[in-house]
Every structure is written in C-alpha cells, then in structure tokens.
N, C-alpha and C positions, 0 to 999 in steps of 0.2 A: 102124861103130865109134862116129862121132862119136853117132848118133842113138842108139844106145842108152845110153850113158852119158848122155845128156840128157834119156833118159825116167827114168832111173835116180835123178838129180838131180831134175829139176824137172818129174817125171810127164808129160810130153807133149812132143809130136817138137819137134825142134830146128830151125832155120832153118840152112842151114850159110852162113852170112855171110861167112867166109872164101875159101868155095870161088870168089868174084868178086873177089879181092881182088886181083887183077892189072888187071882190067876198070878197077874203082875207082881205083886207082894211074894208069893212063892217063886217067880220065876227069879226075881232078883236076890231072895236070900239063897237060893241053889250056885247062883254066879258069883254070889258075896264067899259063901260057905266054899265053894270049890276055888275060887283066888286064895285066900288064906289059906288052905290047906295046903295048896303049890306053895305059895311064899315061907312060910313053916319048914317044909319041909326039901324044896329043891331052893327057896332062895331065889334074887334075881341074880343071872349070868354079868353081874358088873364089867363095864369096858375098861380100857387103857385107863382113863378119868380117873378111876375109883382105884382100881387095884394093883397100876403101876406099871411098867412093862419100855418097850422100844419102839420110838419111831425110827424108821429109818426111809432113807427119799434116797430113787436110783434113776438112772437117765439111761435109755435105751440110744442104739444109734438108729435103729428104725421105729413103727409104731409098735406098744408089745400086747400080747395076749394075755389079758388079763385071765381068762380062765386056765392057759398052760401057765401061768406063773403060780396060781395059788395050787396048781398041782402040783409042780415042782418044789414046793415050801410044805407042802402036808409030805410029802414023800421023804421028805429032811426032816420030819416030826414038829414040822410047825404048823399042824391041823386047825388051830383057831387063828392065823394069820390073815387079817382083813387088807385087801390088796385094791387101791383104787388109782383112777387117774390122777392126775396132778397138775392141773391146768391143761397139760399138751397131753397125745395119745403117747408121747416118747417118754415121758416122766410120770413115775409110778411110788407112788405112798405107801410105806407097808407098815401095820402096827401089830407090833408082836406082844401078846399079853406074858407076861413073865408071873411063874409059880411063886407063891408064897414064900417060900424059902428059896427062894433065887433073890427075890427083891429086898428080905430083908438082911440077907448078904450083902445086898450091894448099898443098903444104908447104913454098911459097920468101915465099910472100906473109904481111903483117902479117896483126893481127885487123881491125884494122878492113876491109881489101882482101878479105879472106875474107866477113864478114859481108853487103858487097855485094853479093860474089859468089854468096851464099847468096839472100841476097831476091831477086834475079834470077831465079835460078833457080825458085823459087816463085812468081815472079810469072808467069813464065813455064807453070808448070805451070796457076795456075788459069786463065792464059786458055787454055789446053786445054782445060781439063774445064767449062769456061764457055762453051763454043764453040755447045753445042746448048742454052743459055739457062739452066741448070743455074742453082742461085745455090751458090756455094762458097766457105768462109771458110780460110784456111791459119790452123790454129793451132800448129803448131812443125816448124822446120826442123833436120836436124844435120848434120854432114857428120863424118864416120868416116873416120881421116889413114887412109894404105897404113902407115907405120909400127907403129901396130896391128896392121896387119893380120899384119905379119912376125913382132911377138914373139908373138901368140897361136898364128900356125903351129910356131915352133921351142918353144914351153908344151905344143902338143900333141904333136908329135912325141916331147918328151923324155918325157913322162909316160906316153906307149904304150911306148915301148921298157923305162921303167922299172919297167911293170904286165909286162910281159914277162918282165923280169929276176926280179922277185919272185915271178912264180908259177913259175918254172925251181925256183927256191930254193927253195922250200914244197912241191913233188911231193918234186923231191929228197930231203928230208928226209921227208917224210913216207912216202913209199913207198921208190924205189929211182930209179938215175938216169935208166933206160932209159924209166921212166915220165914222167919230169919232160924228156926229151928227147920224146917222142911228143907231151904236152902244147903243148909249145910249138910244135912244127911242127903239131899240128892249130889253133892260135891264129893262127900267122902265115900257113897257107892260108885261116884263115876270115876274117883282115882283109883279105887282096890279094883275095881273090876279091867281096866289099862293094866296096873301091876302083875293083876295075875294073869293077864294074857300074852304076856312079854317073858313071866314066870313059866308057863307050861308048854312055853314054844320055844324056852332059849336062847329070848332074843339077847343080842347085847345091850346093858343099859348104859347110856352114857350119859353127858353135859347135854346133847341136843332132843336127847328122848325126855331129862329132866324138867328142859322148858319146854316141850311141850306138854308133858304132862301140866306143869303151870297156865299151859297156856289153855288146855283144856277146863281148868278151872275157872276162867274169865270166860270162856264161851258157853260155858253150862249154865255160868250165873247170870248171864246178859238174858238168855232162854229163858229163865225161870223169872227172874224179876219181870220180862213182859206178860208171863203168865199170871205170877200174882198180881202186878197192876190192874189188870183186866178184870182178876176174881172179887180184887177193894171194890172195885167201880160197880160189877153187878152185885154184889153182897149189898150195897148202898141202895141200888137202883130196883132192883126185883127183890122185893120183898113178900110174895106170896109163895115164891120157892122156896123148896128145900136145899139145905147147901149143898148135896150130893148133886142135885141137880143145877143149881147155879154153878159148881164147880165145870158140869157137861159143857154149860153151855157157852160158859168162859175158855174152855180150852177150843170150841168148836171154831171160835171168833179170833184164833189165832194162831188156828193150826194153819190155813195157808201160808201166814209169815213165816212159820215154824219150819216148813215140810223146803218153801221157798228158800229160806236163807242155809237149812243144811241142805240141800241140796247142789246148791252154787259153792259151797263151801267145798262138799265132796269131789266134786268135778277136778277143784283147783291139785286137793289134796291125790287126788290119783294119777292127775298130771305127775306131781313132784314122785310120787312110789315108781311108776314105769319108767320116766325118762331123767329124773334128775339124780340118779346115780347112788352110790352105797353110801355115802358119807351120810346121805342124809333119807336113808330108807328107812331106819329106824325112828327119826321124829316123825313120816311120814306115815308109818302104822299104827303111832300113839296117838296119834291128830283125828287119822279114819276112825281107830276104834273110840275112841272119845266124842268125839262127835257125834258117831251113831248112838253112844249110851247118853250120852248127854239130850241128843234130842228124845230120846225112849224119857227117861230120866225126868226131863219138864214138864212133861205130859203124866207119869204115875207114878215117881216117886214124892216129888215134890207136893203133889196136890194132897194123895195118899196121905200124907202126913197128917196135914191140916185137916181131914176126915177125922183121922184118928184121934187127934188134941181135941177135936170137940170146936172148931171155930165155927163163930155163930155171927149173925147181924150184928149182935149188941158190940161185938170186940172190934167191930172197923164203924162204929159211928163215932161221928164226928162231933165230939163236944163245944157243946154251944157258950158260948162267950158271956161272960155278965155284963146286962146290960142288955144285951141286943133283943131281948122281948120289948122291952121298955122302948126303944129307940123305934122298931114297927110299930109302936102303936100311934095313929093319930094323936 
C-alpha cells in the first residue's frame, strides 16, 4: 500500500522509513542515555572562555614547530596548553587554562600583584621555549578572570533555551502544535547528543563550539520544517493513506533535498576540520557531528513524534471561512 501510493505521488518506489522506526527510537534514547551519563558524570572539558586561565602570544625569529612547542610546554607541566599559529608561521598563540584555585587567587589580588604575576609567568614560558636555543620575544600576555567565565556560560545557556522557546512558538503557529513539539524534541536530541560527544572525547568546549552548537540548531530546524511542510501538504492531499504511510512518503519527496544539502554542507565542514587549523577544530566537530544527527534526526526523530501524538487529517484541515459555502453557490 505504502509503495504504491508513492509511485502514484512521486513516480518511483518509496523507502519505508518508518517501517524502523522503533529501531530508531532505541538507537536514539541509547545515544541520549549514554550523553547524559558522560555529562553527569565527566562534565564537559570547558575552555579558556569558561574557566579562566592565560593567553599569552610569542614571536619566533624563524618559522616555529608547533608540535616541538607543545612538547616543550607539556614537559614544563603544561599538558593542556593549546598552541596555534597566529597570523604568520613566526607568531604563535598559546592558552594556558589555569586550575581552579589558581584563578580564584588571582581574582583576590590587586593589578598591580596580577600584572607580576602575569610577567612571571611569561617569563617563565619563554625560558621554555628558549631551552633549545630558540630566540623568542613575548609580545602580550592576558589573563581571562573565571568570572567570565560564569556569566558567558549562564549568556549561553539562556540564549539555547531561549532559541528553543522561539522556535516551539514559530512551528506552532506556523503549522500545528504536534509539529512544533516533534521540532523541539528532534533540537534537544541533536544538542545532548553534540554535548556528549564533546563530553566523552575531551573535547575543549568554548565560545566557538558554543555557536555552533547554536548554529546546529537553526540547521536541524530549517531540515525538519521542510519536512513537515511536505507532511501538511500530503496529509491535505492523500487522503486514503495511512499517516505512517503519508509520513513514507513525505520524507521520500525530500530526502534528495535532505541527503543534497548535508552533503554540501559536510564537504565545506571537513574542509574547515583538516586545513583550517586548531582555533577552530572544535566548531568544526560540532558542526560535522550536528549535522549528521540533525539530518538522521528530520527524517526519525521528528516524524516519530508526530506518530506517536496521534496526528491525523483532521489536525491540518484547513478551516473553512463563513460565508464561503454561500458565496459558491450560484
């Protein structure tokens, strides 16, 4: 039944997407269930951002080795120091995350006791990187309070929750509620399941892994509203199907868009992972892994939903106007 109405629609056999759609449902509360349980319990690895610590920026006289430099800084016990270029191959970024009670030492102390404490530490670093003859100038040091670090995590938190809320309210109205509920719960699988995989690998979380988590948001929801547009239109349109099967046959009429647009997306994003550098590897794994759950995600989380609420024909007809019998008739 499903397959020939979807030759009937859209000339050639249908995928029955549905017919996994319990498989899917367990496959996503095991990835749901094992993110929480990382974030619980290891937490994400917060960046400089969040928990406060040292830039410091040094200028080589030739090009430097970014990999003997982060050796030379893990072997001084500065194992989680992130070392990248810095416009030229000669000028090198390094951010040192400082321990909890280091940083909130250094938010009881004046400026000027700070500022010591800063040249110190910089002096400190270039006889490091000075050690194998190297010639190395420091040309600026910062230090980034933990205070920061707190109001920019509860700036993100409120602004996800509140990108959440808005686009509840925007299906909502735009479609129907059971759409604007599926939305949101395929949004709040596709952030937990980013978190905890940033969670169980260690990655660093910062300001640029932040927006794109945000930004995986807007592209989940762009996905899933062309989906349910499509599912209005045939719920309207095929009326002798069953919604599991108009659901088939609505994802089938837009999975090339689907498969198309992440596709070109992931290309760009793998670009940026291999050659666009550390600064921004981390937005760059939040994006991939979003993406891929985001387009899983429009196809059986979202739809899934709306199975399960019970949406029927009667909830996307379109109420008829008073009057407009009267006005057909001769």
């Amino acid at each position: 039944m499903s397959e020939t109405n979807a030759k009937n629609i859209s000339g050639k056999s249908a995928i029955s997407f549905m017919k996994f759609r319990k498989l899917a449902m367990s496959f996503s509360l095991i990835l749901i269930i094992i993110s929480l349980v990382s974030l619980s319990v290891k937490g994400l690895k917060f960046g400089l951002d969040f928990t406060g610590g040292t830039q410091v920026e040094v200028e080589y006289d030739k090009p430097a080795d970014l990999t003997k430099v982060r050796q030379q800084l893990a072997d001084a016990g500065h194992d989680d120091a992130v070392v990248v270029y810095f416009g030229v191959e000669t000028e090198i970024l390094i951010r040192l995350q400082a321990e909890d009670s280091q940083a909130a030492d250094r938010t009881q102390v004046g400026q000027e006791d700070e500022g010591s404490s800063d040249q110190s530490l910089g002096d400190e670093i270039i006889s490091v990187l000075e050690a194998d003859g190297s010639k190395v100038t420091l040309k600026r040091i910062e230090f980034v309070g933990p205070q920061v670090g707190d109001e920019l995590r509860e700036d993100g938190g409120l602004g996800m929750l509140f990108a959440l809320l808005v686009v509840m309210g925007y299906v909502a109205f735009r479609f129907q509620y059971k759409f604007s509920v599926g939305a949101v719960v395929a949004l709040i699988h596709d952030v937990i399941i980013v978190l905890g995989v940033f969670s169980i690998l260690g990655l660093d979380f910062d300001l640029t892994v932040l927006a794109a988590v945000l930004a995986v948001i807007g592209y989940s929801l762009n996905d899933t509203i062309v989906v349910a547009d499509r599912i209005r239109e045939n719920f309207r349109r095929v009326r002798q199907s069953s919604p599991l099967e108009i659901i088939d046959i609505s994802l089938n009429e837009t999975l090339g868009r689907t498969l198309m647009t992440s596709l070109t997306t992931l290309l760009v994003l793998f670009a940026l992972f291999f050659v666009g550098g550390e600064l921004i590897r981390g937005f760059s794994i939040a994006l991939i892994v979003g993406v891929g759950i985001g387009t899983y995600s429009s196809i059986y989380v979202a739809a899934n939903i709306l199975l399960l609420m019970g949406l029927t024909p009667q909830d996307l007809i379109e109420p008829v106007k008073e009057g407009s019998e009267v006005d057909d008739m001769p």
